[in-house]
N, C-alpha and C positions, 0 to 999 in steps of 0.2 A: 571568709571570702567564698563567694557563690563557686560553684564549677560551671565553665564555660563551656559550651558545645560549638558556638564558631565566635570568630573575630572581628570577621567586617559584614557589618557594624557587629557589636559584641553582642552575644545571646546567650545566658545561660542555659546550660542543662536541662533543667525543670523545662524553660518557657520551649524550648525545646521536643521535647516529650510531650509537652501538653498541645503545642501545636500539631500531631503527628495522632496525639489522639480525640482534635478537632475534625481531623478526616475518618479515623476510625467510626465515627458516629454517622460519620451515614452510610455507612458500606454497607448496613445490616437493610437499610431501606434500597438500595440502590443495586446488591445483588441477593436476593430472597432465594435466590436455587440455592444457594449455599445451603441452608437449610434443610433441601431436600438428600442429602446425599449422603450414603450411607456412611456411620460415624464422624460426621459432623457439628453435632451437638455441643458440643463447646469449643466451634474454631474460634467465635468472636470475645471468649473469656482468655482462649492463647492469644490472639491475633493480642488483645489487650496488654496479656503480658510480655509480648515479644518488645512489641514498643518499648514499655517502660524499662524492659532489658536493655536496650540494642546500642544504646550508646554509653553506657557507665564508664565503660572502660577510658573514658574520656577524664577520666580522673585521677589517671596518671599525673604522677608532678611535674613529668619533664615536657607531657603532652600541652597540660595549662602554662605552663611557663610559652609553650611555641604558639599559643594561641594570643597571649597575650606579650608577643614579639621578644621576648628577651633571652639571652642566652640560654641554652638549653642540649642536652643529650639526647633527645628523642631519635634521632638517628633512623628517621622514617619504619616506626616499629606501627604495628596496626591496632589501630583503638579496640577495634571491637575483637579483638581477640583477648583482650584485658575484661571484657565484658563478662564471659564464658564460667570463671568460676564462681559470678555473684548467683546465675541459673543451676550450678551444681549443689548450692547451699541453699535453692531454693525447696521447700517441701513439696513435692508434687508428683502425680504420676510419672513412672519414670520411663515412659514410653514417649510421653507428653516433655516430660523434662530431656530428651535427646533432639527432641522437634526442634524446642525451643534452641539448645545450642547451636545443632546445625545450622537455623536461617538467621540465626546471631552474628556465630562464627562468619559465615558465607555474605554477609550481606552487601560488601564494597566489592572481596575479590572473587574469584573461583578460586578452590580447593586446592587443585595446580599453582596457581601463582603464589598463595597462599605459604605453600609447603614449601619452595623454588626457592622462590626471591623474598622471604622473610624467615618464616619460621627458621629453616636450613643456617641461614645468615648469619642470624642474629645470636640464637640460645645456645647453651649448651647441650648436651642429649641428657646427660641427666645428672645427678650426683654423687652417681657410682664411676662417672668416666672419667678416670685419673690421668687422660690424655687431652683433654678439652678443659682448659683454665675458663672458656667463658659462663656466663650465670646462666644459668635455668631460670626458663620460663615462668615456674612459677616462686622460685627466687625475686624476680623483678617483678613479680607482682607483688608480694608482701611488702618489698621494700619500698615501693614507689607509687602505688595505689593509696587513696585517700581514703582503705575502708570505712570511718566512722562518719565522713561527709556522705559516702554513696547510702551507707545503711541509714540516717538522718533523711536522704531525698527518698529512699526507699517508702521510709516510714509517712510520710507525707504522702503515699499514695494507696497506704495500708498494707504493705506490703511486707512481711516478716520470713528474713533469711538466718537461718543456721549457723554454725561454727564453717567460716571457706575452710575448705579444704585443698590438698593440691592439685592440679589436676595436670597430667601429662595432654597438653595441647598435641604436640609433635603427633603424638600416637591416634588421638581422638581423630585430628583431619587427615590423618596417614590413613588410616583406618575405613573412611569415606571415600577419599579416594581413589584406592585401591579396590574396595564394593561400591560405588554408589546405588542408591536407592532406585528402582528402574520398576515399572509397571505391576511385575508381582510381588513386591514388597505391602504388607497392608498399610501401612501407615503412607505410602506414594503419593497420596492424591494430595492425602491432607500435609504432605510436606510442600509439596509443588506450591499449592495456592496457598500455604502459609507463606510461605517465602514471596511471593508475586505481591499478595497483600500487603504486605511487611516495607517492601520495595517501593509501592507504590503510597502509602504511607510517609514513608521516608521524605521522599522525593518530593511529595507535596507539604509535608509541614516544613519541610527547610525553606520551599518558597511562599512559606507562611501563608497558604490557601486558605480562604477562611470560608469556602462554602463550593458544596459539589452539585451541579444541576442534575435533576433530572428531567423525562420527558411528562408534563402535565399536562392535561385535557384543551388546554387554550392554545398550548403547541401545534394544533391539528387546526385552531379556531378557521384559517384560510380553505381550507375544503369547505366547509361547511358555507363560507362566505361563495367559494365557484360553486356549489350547487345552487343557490340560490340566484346568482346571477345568470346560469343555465337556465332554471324554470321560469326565470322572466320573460329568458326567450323564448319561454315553448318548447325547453329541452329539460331533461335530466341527466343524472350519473346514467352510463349503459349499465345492462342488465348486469355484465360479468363483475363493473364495480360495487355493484351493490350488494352483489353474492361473497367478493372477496372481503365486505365489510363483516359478513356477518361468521366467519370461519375462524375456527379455533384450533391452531393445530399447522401441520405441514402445509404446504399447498403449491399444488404447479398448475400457474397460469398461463392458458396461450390463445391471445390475442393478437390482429393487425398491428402492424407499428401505426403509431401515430393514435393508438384505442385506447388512452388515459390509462397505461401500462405504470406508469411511475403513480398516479392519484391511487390506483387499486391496491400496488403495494405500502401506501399511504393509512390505506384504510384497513386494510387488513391487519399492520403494525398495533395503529392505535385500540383493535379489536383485543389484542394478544397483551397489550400491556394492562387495558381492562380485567382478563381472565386470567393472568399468568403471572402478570408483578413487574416489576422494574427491572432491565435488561440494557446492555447496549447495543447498540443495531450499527449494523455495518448493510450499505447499500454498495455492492460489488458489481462495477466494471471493468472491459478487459484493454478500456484504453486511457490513454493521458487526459485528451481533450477532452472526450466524454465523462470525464470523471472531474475535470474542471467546469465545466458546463451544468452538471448535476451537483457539484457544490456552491457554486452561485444562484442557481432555481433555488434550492432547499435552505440556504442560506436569508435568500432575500423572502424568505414563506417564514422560517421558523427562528432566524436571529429577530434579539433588541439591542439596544444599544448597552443594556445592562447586562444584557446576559447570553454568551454565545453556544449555543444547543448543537448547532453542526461543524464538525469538523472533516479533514480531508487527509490521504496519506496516499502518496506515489512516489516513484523513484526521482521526479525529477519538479519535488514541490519545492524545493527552492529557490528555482529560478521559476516557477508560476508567480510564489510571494515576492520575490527579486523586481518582478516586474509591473505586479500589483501596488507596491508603494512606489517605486518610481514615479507613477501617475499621481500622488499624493505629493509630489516633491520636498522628500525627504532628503535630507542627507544620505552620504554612506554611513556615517556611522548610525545614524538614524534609523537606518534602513534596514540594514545588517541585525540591530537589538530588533527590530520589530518583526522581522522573521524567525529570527530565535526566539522569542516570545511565541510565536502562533505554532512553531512544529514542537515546542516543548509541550503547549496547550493541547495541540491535536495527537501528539505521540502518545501521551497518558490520558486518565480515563476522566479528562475535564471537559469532554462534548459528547453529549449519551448518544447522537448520531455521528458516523463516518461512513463519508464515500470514499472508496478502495479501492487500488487493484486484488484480484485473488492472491498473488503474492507479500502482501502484506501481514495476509495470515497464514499463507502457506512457509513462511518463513521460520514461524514459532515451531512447527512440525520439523525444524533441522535443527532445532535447540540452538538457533544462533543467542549468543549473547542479550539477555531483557525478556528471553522467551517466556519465562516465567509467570514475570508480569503482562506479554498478550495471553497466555492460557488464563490467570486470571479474571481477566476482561471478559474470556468466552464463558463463562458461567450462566445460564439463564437467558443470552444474546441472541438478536433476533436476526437470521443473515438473509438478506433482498439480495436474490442471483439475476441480473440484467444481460442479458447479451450472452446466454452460456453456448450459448453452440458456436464461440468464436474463437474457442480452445483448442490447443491441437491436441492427440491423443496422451502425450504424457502430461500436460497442464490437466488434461480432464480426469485420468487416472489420481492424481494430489488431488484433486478438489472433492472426489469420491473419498479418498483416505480421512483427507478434513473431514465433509459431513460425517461421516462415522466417527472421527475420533470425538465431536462438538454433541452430536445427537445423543449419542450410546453415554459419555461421560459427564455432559457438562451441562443438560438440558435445555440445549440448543432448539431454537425451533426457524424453519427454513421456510420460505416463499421463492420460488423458479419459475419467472419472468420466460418467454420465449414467443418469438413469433411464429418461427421453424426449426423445429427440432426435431432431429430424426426420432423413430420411435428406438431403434436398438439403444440407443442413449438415454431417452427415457426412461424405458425399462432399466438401466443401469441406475435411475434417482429416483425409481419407486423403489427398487426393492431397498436400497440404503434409509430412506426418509419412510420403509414402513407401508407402504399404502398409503400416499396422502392422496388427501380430498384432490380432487382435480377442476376444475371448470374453464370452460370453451368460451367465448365470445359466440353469442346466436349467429343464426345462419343471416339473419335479416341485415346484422352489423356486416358480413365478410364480403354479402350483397352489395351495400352501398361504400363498401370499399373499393370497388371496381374503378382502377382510376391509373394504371399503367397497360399499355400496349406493346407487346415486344415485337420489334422489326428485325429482322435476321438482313444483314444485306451483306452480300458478294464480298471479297477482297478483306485487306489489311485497312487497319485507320487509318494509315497513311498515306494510302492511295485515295480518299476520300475525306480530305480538306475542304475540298469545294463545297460537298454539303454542309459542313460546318457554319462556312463561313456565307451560304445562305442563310441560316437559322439565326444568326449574331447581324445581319443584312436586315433580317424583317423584326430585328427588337426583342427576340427574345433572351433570358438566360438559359446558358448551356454548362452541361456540364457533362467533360471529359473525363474519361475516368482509363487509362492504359494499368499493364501488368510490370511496366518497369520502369526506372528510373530515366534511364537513358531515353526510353524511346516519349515519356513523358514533356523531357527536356527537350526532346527534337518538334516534338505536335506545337509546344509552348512559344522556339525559336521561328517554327513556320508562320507562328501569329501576331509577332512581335511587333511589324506594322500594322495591325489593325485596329481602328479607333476603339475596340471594346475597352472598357474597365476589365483587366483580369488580372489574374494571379496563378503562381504554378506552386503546389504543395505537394511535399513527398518526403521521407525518411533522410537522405541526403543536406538535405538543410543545419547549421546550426539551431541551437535552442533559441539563440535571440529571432535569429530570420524567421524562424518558424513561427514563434510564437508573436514575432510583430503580422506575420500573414495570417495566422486565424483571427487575430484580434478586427484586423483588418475587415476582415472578410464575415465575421458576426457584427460588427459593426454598422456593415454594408446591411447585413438582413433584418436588423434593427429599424420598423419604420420612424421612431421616433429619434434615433439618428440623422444626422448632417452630410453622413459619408456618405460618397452615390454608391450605388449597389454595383457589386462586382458582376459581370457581366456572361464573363469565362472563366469558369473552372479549371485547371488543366492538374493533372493529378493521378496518383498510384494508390494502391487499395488505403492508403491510410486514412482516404478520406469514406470512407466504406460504413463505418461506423462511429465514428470519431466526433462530428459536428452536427449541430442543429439547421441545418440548408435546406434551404428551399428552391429546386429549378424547374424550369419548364419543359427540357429535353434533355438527354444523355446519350453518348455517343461512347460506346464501350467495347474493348477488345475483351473478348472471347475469355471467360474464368467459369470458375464448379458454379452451380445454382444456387446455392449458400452468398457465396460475394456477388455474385450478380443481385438478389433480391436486396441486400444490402446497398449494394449502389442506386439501385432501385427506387430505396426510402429516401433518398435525398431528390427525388420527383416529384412534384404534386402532392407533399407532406401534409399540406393541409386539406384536401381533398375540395378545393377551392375550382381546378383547373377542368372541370370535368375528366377524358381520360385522354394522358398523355404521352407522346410515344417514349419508350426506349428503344435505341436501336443498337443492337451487336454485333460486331462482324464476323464474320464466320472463320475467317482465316488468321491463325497464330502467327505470331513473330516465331523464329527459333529458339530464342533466349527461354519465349514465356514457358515451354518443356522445364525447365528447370524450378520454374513455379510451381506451376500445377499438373495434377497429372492427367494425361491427354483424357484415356478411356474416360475421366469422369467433369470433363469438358466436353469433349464430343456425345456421352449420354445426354449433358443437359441441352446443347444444340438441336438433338433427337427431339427430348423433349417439347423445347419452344418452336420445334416444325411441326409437328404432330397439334399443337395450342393453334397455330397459325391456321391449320387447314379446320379445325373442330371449333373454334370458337377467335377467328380473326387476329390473331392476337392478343387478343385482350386478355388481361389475368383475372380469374376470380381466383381470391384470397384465400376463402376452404378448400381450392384445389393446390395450394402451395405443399398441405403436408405431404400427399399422395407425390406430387413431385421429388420431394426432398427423398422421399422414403425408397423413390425407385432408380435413383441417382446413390447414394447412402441405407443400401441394406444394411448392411454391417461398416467394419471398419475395413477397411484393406488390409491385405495380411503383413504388411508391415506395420500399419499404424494398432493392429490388434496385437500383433509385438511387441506394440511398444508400452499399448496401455498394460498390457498383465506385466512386462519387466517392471514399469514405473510402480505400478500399485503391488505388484509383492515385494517389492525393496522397502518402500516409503512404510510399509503395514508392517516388515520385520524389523528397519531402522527404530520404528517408536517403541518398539520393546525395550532397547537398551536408551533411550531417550533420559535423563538422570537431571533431573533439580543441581547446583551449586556447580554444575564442573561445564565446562564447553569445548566441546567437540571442533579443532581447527579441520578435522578433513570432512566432518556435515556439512561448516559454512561452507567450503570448496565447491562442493557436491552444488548445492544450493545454485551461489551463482553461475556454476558453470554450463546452467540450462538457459542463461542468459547470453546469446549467441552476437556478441557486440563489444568492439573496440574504440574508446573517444580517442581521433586525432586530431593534431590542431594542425590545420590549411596554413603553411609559411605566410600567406600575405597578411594573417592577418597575427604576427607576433607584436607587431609594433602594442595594437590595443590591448592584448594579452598581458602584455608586462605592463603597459600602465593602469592595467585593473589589479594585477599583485603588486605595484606599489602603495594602492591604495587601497590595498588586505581586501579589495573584493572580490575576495575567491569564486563568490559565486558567479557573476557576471564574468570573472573568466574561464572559467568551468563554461561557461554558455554558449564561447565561440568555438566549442569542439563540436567536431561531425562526427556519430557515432556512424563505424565499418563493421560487416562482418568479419567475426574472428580468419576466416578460409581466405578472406582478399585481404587484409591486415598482414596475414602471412607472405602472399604473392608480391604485396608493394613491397616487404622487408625484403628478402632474395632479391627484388630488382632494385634493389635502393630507391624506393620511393614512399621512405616512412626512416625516418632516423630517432633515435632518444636526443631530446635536449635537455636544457636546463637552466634555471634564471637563477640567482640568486640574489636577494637581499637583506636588510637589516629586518630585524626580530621588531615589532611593535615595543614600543617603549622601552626598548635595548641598544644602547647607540653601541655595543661592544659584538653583540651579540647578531649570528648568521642563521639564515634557511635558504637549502636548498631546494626549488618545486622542481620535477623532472618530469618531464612531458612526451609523449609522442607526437611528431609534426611532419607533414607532408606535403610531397613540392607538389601533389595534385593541385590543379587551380579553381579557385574557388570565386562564385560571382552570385554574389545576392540576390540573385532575381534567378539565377538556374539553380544555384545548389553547387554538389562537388562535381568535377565533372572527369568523368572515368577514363574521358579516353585524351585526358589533355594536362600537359606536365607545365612549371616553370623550372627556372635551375637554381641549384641551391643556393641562398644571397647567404653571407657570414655575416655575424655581428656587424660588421663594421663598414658594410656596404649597405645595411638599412637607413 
């Protein structure tokens, strides 16, 4: 009788291993820097043998007994710990042979849990303790392992082991995790990415993947197709695309928005996979939308229906695919498998492209849990930085520790995207990235970018409706852009009778509302859509970078030169309008102090008066860096604070950074720079529990409003944030309970404002809903 590796449907052992080293075979094509890296010369002969290790241990008797449903003792003991001593009777280096048991042993738990909640458990200590009646470890291995069946599949893959021997398990993962392996260990690297490799292995032949993409020359075939349709017109690639085609190596680009920023690092990828080998590319931005938006461009350029090349990862891709098959009208249960499908696909290394936030990789730098297998992935990866100067100081301190840790170890190579960016910050991503090649967009391109006017005018926005609402009188689109929520809410309630199409977008929103308002609102800018075009804007910096808009005027309360140029780009994007005005108002709310800070508000107003009297208003483009740079010498002595605390912590935490064990006060650290609480708005518990009856967590996950942690607190002391809780029956357990417990608040909530801060209901009990 075969030995089984899983049950449903039944799969042997072998078919098992053989699927896991269907994936092994392309890793050698698909990550080539591996090769480059000192003592790596035979990871893909380990990587081999790890496989055909890692699950033996599955041939325990009582294990196959549980797999093939029938009475049995296995009493939740760990397979692959049963694995460990067919690798100690293996003949081999024995530096090589400790690799191997480690990412064996380690491969389901960490070394903690491991030692905890099993080994501890289960075994005896050994054979000398006349006080512990239970078996030893390696007791229950002689007695119930199928050694002449496992040495049988052995031999089938040419593989010849020794006399087993005992082996004291207890001691061996005592042992590890007591030292684990941490940066100056020599064998480090190659334990890290044997184990990530191993993992990601695993993972794919259990879902029996029978083929890994990579990125090929026809991939790119769509550029080639818009330059040709360019020179029909009488146009070309610009100069700067042409130059980023031809660069091998680092490179910061800074170009106009709207200067075929996203084509150049298009061409410059496919330059580097020509010269450099097959890599995964991650394209990094620093918002949700925009990183939904850039994976539907790159998507509809670089998928087939055979075969999907790009993938996507943010904190809140769930409910983007939640809402992407809705539109497909699937079921929930349909819907649910179809989303678990695409983030299992986009999680692992099944799309050689990913749009990202920085977090996604800044994550694996806290050794959270799978870290392993992203350090993996980054071997030979090509990382596209879009939008970097929208990081605050300690976000940009990590993403400095990143390029060093990716550059320096794992033959990373970088492209940095930027329209404006201070130079003190650049200087901080040349010296990291080396000297890289640099190139400018000509002066002739920044020339006929000339296409915003800044108007500075008198007062608050508030006091100045009326101009608005001539601008929205003679047909145009507008678009509003305030520093707060509330006073958002108040511009939007002033507008509410008027015949415009509009919409109000801002952070206070649910994930559904929100995410039906942008759709809305790209829809609207779609000419080959139905939708009429949204007319007014009304909105807080979210919308600053976040969407693909196009208006014809802007009316903005007073922010740093950075978010104003940003608001900016959503004017005249296609450079279609001749030049169009912006106008800012001079005077702050009192709130908006707690945004931004004044001195460097009140420079850039200096700034755009000084523009006004010297050249009209009007912005020429090559004069934005000189702006930025006089606005942004340096950092403020807080934010320069902040970045040497963030990067000397983050550069001594990766010392002790350790393969198989996970760190509960890193992930802490991690998210607790994520400055946000989901509540759920009382009105709307009714939908809330009938999406957890119908196990769509996700959809109701989507009616929370995420709060600052600092007002999270202030509602709790006023009572206006309580814990609740629903409970119901377990999926396919008519005996069996879950409880979800939730944060809900009697702030009152209205789909079309958002939460609203200064306005309460009173608490309704179950039983008066």
């Amino acid at each position: 009788m075969d030995i089984l590796a899983k049950s449903t449907p039944p799969l042997t052992l072998k078919q098992h291993i053989d699927d896991c080293l269907g994936i092994h075979k392309y890793l050698p094509t698909l990550f080539p820097a591996i090769d480059k890296l000192p003592g790596f010369e035979r990871f893909w002969e380990v990587l081999w043998l790890a496989i055909v290790f890692h699950d033996l241990g599955k041939a325990h008797q009582e294990f196959q007994k549980l797999l093939r449903d029938k009475k049995n003792e296995w009493n939740r003991q760990r397979h692959e710990l049963f694995s460990v001593p067919f690798i100690k009777a293996f003949d081999i280096d024995e530096a090589i042979q400790e690799v191997l048991m480690l990412v064996v042993a380690g491969h389901h738990k960490n070394f903690q849990v491991l030692l905890t909640d099993f080994i501890e458990k289960t075994y005896g200590a050994d054979e000398f303790s006349f006080d512990d009646d239970r078996e030893t470890f390696h007791e229950v291995f002689y007695a119930y392992v199928d050694q002449p069946k496992v040495k049988e599949l052995l031999h089938s893959y040419a593989v010849k082991i020794t006399t087993i021997q005992a082996i004291d398990i207890e001691g061996f993962v005592r042992r590890y995790k007591k030292r684990p392996w941490v940066s100056s260990h020599p064998n480090y690297w190659f334990l890290l990415l044997l184990f990530g490799a191993l993992k990601h292995c695993d993972h794919l032949g259990s879902a029996r993947v029978a083929h890994l993409p990579k990125l090929e020359n026809y991939d790119f075939e769509f550029l080639r197709h818009l330059r040709i349709r360019l020179q029909l017109g009488g146009k070309d690639f610009y100069t700067h695309q042409k130059l980023c085609s031809r660069v091998k190596g680092h490179l910061i680009l800074t170009a106009p928005t709207g200067s075929g920023k996203t084509e150049s690092a298009l061409l410059w990828l496919k330059n580097q996979l020509a010269h450099t080998g097959q890599g995964r590319a991650f394209y990094i931005l620093p918002f949700t939308a925009s990183i939904n938006a850039m994976y539907e461009r790159l998507s509809k350029d670089m998928d087939t229906e055979a075969t999907k090349k790009v993938g996507m990862l943010h904190g809140k891709l769930s409910a983007y695919l939640s809402h992407y098959f809705e539109e497909h009208q699937y079921t929930t249960s349909e819907r649910k498998e179809k989303i678990r499908e695409l983030r299992e696909k986009f999680k692992h290394i099944l799309t050689p492209i990913k749009v990202v936030t920085p977090f996604q990789l800044l994550k694996h730098l806290f050794g959270l849990r799978g870290f392993e297998q992203g350090v993996f992935e980054w071997v030979g990866s090509y990382l596209i930085f879009d939008e970097i100067h929208a990081y605050s100081p300690q976000v940009a301190a990590q993403i400095k520790v990143l390029l060093e840790f990716m550059t320096q170890h794992l033959h990373s190579q970088v492209m940095i995207m930027t329209a404006t960016l201070p130079r003190f910050l650049k200087q901080e991503l040349r010296q990291v990235l080396g000297n890289p090649q640099e190139i400018e967009a000509d002066a002739a391109l920044y020339q006929s970018f000339r296409r915003h006017q800044v108007v500075l005018q008198e007062g608050l926005l508030a006091d100045n409706y009326p101009l608005i609402e001539g601008e929205l009188n003679a047909g145009k689109k507008v678009l509003v852009v305030c520093n707060t929520v509330k006073q958002a809410q108040e511009t939007y309630q002033y507008f509410a009778e008027h015949s415009a199409t509009k919409i109000l977008l801002h952070g206070a929103f649910n994930g559904a509302d929100r995410n039906q308002k942008e759709q809305r609102l790209l829809k609207g800018e779609n000419t080959q859509d139905a939708s009429p075009v949204v007319q007014l804007l009304i909105g807080t910096q979210a919308i600053e970078v976040s969407l693909d808009i196009d208006y014809d005027v802007i009316y903005s309360e007073p922010a740093p030169i950075d978010a104003l140029i940003q608001r900016f780009g959503r004017v005249n994007r296609q450079q279609k309008k001749g030049i169009c005005r912006c106008v800012v108002f001079k005077q702050s709310n009192k709130a908006d102090t707690y945004i931004y800070n004044k001195q460097v508000v009140d420079k850039t107003l200096e700034i755009f008066e000084r523009n006004a009297v010297n050249n009209q208003g009007v912005i020429n483009e090559n004069q934005l860096q000189d702006f930025i740079d006089e606005v942004y010498p340096a950092w403020d002595e807080a934010g320069q604070k902040e970045f040497d605390k963030t990067y000397g912590y983050l550069k001594q935490s990766l010392k002790t950074l350790s393969p198989l064990v996970h760190s509960k006060t890193k992930e802490e650290e991690f998210y607790r720079q994520f400055d946000g609480i989901k509540v759920l708005p009382q009105a709307q518990r009714a939908q809330f529990e009938e999406y957890l009856k119908d196990f769509d967590f996700i959809n109701a996950e989507n009616l929370k409003v995420q709060v600052r942690e600092g007002k999270f607190k202030g509602w709790l002391d006023n009572h206006l944030v309580r814990t609740n809780h629903f409970t119901m029956s377990k999926q396919g357990d008519k005996d069996g309970y879950i409880q979800i417990d939730y944060f809900e608040t009697r702030k009152k909530y209205d789909p079309a404002l958002g939460l609203l801060n200064d306005e309460e209901i009173t608490w309704i009990d179950d039983n008066q809903l």
